[in-house]
C-alpha positions as CSV (number, residue, x, y, z in Angstrom):
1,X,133.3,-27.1,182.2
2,X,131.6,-27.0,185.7
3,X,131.9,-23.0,185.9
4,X,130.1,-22.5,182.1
5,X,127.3,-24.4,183.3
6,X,127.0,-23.1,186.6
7,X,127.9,-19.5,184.9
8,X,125.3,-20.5,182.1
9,X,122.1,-21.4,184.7
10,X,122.7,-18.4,186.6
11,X,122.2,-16.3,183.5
12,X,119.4,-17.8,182.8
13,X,117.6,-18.2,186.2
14,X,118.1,-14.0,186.6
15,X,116.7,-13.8,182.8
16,X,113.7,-16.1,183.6
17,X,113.3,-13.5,187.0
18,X,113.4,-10.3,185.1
19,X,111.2,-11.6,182.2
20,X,108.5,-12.2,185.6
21,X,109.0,-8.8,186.5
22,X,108.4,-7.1,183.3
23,X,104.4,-8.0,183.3
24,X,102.1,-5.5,183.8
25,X,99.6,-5.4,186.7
26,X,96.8,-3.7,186.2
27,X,95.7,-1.5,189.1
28,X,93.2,-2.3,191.6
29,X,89.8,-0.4,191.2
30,X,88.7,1.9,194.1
31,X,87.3,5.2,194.5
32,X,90.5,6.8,194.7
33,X,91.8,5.0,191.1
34,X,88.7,5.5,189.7
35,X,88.4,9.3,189.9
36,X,88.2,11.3,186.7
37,X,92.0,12.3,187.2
38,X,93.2,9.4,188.3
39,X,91.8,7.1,185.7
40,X,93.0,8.9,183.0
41,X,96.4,8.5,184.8
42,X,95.8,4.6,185.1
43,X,95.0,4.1,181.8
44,X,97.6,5.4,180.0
45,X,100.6,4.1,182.0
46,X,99.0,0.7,180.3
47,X,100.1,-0.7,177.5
48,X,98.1,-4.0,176.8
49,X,94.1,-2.8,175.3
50,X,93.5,-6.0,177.3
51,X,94.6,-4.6,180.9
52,X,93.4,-1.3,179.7
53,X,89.3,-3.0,179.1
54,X,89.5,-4.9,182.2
55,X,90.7,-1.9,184.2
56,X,88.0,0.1,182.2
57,X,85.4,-2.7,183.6
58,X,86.3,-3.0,186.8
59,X,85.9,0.9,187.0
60,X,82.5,0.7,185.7
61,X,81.5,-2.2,187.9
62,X,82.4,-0.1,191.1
63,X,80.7,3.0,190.1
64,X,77.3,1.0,188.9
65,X,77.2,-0.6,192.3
66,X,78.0,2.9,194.2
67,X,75.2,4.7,192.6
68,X,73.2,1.6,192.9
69,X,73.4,2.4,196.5
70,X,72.7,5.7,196.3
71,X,69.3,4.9,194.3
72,X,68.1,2.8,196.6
73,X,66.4,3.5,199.6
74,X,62.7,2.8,201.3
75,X,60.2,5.5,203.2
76,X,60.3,5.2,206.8
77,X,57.6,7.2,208.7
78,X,58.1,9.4,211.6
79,X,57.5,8.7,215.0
80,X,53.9,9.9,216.1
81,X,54.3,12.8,217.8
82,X,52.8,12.5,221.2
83,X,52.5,15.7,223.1
């Protein structure tokens, strides 16, 4: 009776591991992932529309803050030229 419950809690400690493994993670948004080719890539090895938006946001939310960067900028004069 011992070995079926022992037998019986291993089972289901290795099902409750593998059912934590089968979640998707969605990938982290950089430069790199969020290139043209790449993205497409990303987005369809997910399956979940939810992964797939946030992905799709976090993409979006990187690229408005690099061009934001690259839009802004402030005059600075030249030195005076003393000769």
């Amino acid at each position: 009776m011992l070995s079926k419950w022992t037998s019986l809690s291993a089972a289901l400690g290795i099902a409750v591991l593998l059912a934590g493994c089968s979640e998707e993670k969605v990938p982290q948004a950089t430069e790199v992932t969020c290139a043209p080719d790449q993205y497409e890539q990303h987005l369809a090895s997910l399956s979940k529309d939810a992964n797939k938006q946030q992905f799709k946001d976090a993409c979006q939310a990187l690229l408005a803050d690099k061009n934001k960067n690259l839009s802004d900028w402030t005059f600075k004069k030249s030195p005076k030229d003393d000769f």
